[in-house]
C-alpha positions as CSV (number, residue, x, y, z in Angstrom):
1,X,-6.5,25.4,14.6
2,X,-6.9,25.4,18.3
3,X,-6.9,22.3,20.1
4,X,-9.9,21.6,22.9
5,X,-7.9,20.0,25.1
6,X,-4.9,21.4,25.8
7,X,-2.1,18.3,25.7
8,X,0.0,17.7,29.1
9,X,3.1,19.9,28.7
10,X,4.6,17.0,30.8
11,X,4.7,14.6,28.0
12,X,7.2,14.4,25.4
13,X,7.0,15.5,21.9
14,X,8.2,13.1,19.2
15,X,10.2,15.2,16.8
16,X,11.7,12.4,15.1
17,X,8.9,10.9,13.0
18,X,10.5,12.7,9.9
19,X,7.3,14.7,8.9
20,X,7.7,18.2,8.8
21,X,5.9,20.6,12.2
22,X,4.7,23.4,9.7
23,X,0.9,23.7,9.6
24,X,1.4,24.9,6.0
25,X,3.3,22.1,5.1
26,X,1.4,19.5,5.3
27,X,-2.2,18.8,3.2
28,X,-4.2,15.7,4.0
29,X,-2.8,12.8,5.6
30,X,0.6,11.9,6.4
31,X,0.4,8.6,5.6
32,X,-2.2,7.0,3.2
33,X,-4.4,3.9,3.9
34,X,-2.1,1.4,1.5
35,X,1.1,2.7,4.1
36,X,2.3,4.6,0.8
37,X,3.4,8.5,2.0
38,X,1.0,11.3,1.3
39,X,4.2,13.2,-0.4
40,X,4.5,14.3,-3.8
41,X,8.3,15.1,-5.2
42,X,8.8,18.3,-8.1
43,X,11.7,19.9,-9.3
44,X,13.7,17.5,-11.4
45,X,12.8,15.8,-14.9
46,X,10.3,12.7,-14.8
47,X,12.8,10.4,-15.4
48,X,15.2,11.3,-12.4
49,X,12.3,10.9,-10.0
50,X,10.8,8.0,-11.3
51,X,12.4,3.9,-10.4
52,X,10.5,2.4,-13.1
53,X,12.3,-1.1,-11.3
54,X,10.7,0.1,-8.0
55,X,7.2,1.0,-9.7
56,X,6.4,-1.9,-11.2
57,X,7.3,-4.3,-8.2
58,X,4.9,-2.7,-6.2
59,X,2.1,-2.0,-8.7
60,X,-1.2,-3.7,-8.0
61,X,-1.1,-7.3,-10.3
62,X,-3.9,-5.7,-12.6
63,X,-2.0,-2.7,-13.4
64,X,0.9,-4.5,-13.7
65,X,-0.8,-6.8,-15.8
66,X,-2.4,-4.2,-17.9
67,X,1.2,-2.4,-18.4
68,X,2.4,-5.5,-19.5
69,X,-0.2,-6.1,-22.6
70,X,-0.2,-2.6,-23.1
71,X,3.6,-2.3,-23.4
72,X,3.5,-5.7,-25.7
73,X,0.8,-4.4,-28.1
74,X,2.3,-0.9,-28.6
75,X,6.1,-1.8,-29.2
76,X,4.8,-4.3,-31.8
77,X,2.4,-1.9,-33.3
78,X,5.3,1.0,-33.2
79,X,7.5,-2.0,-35.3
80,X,4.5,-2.7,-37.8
81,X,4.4,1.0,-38.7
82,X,8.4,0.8,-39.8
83,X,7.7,-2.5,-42.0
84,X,4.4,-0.8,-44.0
85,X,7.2,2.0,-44.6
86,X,9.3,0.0,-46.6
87,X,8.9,-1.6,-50.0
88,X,6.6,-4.4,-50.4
89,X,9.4,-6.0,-52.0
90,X,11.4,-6.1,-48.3
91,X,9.1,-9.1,-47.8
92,X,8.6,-12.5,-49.0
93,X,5.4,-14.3,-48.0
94,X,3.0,-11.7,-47.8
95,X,-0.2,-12.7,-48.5
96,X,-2.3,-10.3,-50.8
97,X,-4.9,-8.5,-49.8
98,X,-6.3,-5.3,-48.7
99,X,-4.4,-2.3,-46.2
100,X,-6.1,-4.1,-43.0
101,X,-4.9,-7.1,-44.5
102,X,-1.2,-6.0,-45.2
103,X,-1.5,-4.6,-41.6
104,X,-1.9,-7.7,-39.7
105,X,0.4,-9.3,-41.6
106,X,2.8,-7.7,-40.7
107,X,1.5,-7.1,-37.4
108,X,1.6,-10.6,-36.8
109,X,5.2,-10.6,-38.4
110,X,6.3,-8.1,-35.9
111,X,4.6,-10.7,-32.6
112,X,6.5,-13.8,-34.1
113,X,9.3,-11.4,-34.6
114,X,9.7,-10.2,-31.0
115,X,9.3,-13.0,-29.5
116,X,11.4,-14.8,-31.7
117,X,8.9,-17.6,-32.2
118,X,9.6,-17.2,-36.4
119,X,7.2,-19.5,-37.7
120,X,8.6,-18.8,-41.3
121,X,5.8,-18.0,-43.5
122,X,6.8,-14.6,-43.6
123,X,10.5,-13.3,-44.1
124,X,12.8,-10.4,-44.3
125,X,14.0,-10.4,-47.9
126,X,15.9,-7.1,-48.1
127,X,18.5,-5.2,-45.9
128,X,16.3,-2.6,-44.4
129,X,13.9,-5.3,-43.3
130,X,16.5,-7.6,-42.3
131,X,17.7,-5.0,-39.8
132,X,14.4,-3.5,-38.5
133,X,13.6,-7.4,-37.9
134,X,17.4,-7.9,-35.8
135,X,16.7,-4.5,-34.1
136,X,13.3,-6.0,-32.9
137,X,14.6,-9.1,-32.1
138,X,17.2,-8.1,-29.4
139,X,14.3,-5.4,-28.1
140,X,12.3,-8.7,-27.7
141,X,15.3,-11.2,-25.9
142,X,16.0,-7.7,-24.0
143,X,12.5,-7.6,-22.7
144,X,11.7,-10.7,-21.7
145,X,14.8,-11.2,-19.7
146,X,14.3,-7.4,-18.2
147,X,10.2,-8.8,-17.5
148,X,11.8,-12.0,-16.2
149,X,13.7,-10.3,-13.4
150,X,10.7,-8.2,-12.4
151,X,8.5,-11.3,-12.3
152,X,10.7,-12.9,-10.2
153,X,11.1,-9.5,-7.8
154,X,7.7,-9.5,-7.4
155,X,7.0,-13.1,-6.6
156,X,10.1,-13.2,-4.3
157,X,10.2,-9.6,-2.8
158,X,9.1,-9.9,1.2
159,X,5.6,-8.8,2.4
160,X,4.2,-8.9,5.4
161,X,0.5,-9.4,4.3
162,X,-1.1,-7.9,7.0
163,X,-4.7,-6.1,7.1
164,X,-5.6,-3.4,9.2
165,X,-9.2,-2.8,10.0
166,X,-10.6,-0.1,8.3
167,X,-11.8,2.3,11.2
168,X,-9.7,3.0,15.2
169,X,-12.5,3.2,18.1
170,X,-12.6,4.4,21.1
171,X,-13.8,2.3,23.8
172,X,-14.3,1.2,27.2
173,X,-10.7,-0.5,28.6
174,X,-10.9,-2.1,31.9
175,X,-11.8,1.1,34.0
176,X,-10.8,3.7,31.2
177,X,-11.1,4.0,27.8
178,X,-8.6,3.0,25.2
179,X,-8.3,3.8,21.6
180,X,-7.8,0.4,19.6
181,X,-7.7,-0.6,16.1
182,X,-6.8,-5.0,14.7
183,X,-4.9,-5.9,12.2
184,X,-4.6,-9.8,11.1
185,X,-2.1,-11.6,9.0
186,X,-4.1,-12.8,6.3
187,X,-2.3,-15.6,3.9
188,X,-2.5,-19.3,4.9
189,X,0.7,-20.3,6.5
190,X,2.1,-17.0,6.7
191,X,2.9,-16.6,10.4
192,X,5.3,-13.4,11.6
193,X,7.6,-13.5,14.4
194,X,8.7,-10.9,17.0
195,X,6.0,-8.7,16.0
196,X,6.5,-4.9,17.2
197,X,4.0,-1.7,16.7
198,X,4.4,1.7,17.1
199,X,2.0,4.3,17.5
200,X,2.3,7.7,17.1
201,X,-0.6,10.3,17.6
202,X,-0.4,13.9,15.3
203,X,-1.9,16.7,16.0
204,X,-2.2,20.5,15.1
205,X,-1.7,22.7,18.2
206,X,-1.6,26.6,18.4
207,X,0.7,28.2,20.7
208,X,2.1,31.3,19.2
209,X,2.4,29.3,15.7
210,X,-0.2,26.6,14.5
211,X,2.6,24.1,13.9
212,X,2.4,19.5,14.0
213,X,3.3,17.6,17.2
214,X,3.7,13.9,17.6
215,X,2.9,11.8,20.7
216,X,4.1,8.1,20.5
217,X,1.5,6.5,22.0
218,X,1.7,3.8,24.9
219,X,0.4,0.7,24.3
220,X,-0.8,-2.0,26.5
221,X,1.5,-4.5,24.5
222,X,3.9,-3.4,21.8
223,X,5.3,-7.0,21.3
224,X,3.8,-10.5,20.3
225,X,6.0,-13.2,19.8
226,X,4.4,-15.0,17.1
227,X,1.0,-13.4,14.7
228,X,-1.3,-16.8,13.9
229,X,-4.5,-14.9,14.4
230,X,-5.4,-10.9,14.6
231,X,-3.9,-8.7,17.4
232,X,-6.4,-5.4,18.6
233,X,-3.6,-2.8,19.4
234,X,-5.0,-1.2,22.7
235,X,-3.8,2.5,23.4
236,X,-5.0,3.1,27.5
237,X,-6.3,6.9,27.9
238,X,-5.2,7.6,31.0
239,X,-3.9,11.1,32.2
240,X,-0.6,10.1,30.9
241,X,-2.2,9.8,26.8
242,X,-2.0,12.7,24.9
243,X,-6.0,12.0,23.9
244,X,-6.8,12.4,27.5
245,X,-10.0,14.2,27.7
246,X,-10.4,14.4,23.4
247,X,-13.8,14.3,22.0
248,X,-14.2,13.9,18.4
249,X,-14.8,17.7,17.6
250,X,-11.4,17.9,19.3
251,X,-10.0,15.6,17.0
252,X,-11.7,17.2,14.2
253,X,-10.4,20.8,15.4
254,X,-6.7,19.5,15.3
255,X,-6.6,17.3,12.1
256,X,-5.7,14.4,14.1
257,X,-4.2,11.4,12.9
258,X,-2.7,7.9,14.3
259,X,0.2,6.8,12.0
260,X,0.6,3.0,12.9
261,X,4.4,0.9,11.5
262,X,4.3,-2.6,12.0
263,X,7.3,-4.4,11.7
264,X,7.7,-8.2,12.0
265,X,9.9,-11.2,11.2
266,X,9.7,-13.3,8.2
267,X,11.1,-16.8,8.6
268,X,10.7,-17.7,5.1
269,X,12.2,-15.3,3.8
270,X,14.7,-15.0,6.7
271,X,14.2,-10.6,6.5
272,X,12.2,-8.3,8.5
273,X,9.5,-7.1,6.6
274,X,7.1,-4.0,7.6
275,X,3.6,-2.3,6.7
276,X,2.3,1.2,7.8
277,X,-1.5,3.1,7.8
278,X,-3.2,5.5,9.7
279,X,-6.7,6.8,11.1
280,X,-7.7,10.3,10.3
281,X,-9.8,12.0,12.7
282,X,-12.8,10.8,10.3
283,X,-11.7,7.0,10.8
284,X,-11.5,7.0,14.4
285,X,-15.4,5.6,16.1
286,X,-16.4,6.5,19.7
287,X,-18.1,3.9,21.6
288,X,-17.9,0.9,19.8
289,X,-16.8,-2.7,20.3
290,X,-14.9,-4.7,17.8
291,X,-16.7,-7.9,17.2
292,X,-15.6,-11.3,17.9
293,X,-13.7,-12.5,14.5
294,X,-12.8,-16.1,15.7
295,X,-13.9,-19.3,16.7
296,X,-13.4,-22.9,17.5
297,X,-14.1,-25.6,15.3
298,X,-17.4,-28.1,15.7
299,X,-15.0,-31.0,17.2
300,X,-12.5,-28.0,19.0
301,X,-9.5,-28.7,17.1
302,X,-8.8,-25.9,15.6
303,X,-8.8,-22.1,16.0
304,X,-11.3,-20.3,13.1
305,X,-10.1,-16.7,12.2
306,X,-12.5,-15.0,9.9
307,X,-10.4,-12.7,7.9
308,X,-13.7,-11.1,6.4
309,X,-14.6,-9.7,10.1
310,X,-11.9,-7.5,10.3
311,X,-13.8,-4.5,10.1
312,X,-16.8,-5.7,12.0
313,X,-18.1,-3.0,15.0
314,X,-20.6,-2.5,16.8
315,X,-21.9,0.7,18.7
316,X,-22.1,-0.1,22.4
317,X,-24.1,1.9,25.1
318,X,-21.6,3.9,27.8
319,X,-23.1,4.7,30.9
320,X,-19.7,6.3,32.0
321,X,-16.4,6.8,30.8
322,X,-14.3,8.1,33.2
323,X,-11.6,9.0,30.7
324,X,-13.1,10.8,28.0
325,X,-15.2,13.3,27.4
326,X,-18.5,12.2,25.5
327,X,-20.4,15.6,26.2
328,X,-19.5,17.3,23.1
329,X,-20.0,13.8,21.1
């Protein structure tokens, strides 16, 4: 597609963002709202391409949950279905009663079994049994260590807990117009040091190919030494931005996007820790204000911050922007 605006050949592409230039490369966004890359990998087995370790640290807890209870009732169903193969005879303390019956019994011989609580009532009495029982057993020990370890990666692995706003605007800045998005550390007594953001701005433009170009953007502070409360990122157009004179068809036209990495110290856990998201074209508001998301106290002792604002806008009136066009808007 064709940009509106053509960009300042004076200013200097970013070829080093990793993405691929191609038009026909790229579908959708680059980078997805949870930071996660937009990028699908095919060619080798499932298995090869897949870090079961790395998937299930960063599953959501419900999923991870759900894999969990899943995994537990399925290994000991799988284990029931060997023990009603074999003779009734492989087992003393069966109960009698009907197939359901006979099936939990077991069922409930496989649980006790795996997870080697063995309350007794029911017990391998021949050699097949036996060794199904030992096989399960050390699947079980296996398991729970192996679920162990994960626990603990996920309860110890570094995060930066920090939430973006859900939408960029555009909006008066001093004497411009700046585009601006907030982001706000959100866990009690989680505080990052030596904060740093980059922005970069991406863009189809048409020259003799339709190929991806990235601007980094300037920012009126990259830096914050410390991140108590939220920080609005603030992205001056001036004739020296790439969005100089953009509307929002023009952003439309080009498939725009902001990519946005955040990286930031972590003095509890003594590492650098990182989070990403973007703004499509779609995400990005003209003439709006954020609104206010903190507040002194009644006695003024301490600083509110109302993580549940984040998001809060408002549409404002402009009278004149000197640095965009609203024309087409």
């Amino acid at each position: 597609m064709a940009t509106h605006k053509k960009i300042n050949s004076s200013l200097k592409n970013n070829a080093d963002t990793g993405f691929a230039v191609s038009a026909n490369t790229q579908g959708g966004r680059f980078i997805n709202k949870d930071g996660s890359y937009n990028v699908r990998k095919r060619g080798l087995r499932f298995y090869e391409r897949i870090s079961f370790f790395y998937k299930m640290l960063t599953m959501p807890v419900l999923k991870f949950a759900a894999v969990l209870i899943i995994f537990f009732i399925s290994i000991n169903f799988i284990f029931t279905v060997i023990y009603l193969s074999l003779n009734d005879n492989e087992f003393a303390g069966v109960l009698p009663g009907n197939s359901i019956h006979h099936f939990f019994e077991l069922y409930f011989f496989s649980v006790q079994t795996f997870t080697t609580v063995g309350y007794g009532r029911i017990n391998p009495d021949g050699y097949l049994a036996g060794g199904f029982a030992s096989i399960e057993a050390l699947t079980g020990l296996s398991s729970f260590a192996l679920i162990t370890g994960i626990l603990y990666g996920r309860f110890s692995r570094p995060r930066a807990y920090l939430r973006f706003s859900k939408h960029a605007l555009v909006a008066p800045y001093r004497d411009i117009t700046g585009l601006m998005f907030r982001f706000v550390s959100y866990k009690e007594n989680h505080n990052l040091t030596n904060v740093e953001v980059t922005v970069t701005f991406g863009l189809t433009e048409t020259d003799e190919n339709a190929q991806f170009k990235f601007y980094q953007l300037p920012l009126e502070r990259n830096r914050v030494d410390s991140l108590p409360m939220n920080w609005t990122v603030v992205h001056p157009i001036n004739e020296d931005s790439p969005l100089y004179g953009f509307t929002l068809e023009d952003l439309r036209a080009t498939d725009a996007e902001v990519y946005v990495l955040v990286r930031g110290f972590d003095d509890i856990f003594s590492n650098t820790v990182l989070q990403r998201t973007s703004y499509r074209f779609d995400e990005i508001i003209f003439n709006a204000k954020f609104e206010s998301m903190f507040y002194e106290n009644e006695d003024n002792t301490t600083t509110i911050v109302e993580v549940n604002k984040l998001h809060n806008y408002k549409p404002i009136k402009v009278e004149k922007l000197t640095e965009i066009r609203t024309d087409k808007l």
